[in-house]
N, C-alpha and C positions, 0 to 999 in steps of 0.2 A: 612585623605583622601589622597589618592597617586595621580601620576602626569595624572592619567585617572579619575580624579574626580568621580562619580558613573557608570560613562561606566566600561567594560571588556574591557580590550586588547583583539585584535583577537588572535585566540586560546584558551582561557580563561577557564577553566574544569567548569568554572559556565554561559557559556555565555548563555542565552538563545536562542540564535542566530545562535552557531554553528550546521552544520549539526547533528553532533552525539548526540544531540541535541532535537531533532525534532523526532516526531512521526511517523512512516511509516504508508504511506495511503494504505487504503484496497486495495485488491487484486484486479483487475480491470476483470479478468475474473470470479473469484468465490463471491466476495465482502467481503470475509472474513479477517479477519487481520490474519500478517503472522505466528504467532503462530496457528490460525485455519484453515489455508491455504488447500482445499481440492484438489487443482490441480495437475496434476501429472507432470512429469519433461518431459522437450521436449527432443526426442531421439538424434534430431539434436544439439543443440546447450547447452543443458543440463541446460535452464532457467525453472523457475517453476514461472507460473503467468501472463507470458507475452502474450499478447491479441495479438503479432502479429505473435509471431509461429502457433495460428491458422491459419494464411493465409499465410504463407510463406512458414510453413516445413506440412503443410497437417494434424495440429490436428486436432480432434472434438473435439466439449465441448461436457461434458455429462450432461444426466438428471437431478442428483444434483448439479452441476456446473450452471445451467441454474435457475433452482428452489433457489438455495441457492440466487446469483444476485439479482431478482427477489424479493425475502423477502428483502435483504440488502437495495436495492431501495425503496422499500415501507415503513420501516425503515428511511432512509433519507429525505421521503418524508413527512410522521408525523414529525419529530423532526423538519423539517426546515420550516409549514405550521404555526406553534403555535407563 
């Protein structure tokens, strides 16, 4: 056992704790994760996902952006009812 007893030192390539770490949460405008990520990239700022270049830089969401959400939510809402 070393001078961290079963903790990780911060930084640690095994911490469970560090950012690189951790799971990215679904896309907040399409609810897809970022491998399925159907949004397109903002002209302005050049983010993809972000819920506030709809109101800032003048995106729409589209139809399957709205539709796909929509499923992801109904989705979250069985798995977290049970």
């Amino acid at each position: 056992m070393g001078i961290f007893g079963w903790s990780y030192p911060p930084g640690a390539a095994n911490d469970p704790s560090a950012p690189y770490n951790q799971v990215d949460p679904p896309c907040a405008v399409c609810g897809n994760f970022e491998d399925d990520c159907i949004c397109p990239e903002c002209p302005v700022c050049k983010g993809i996902g972000d819920s506030s270049c709809y109101e800032r830089h003048g995106m729409v969401r589209s139809i399957a952006q709205v539709e796909s959400l929509a499923a992801a939510e109904r989705r979250w809402a069985e798995e977290n009812a049970e």
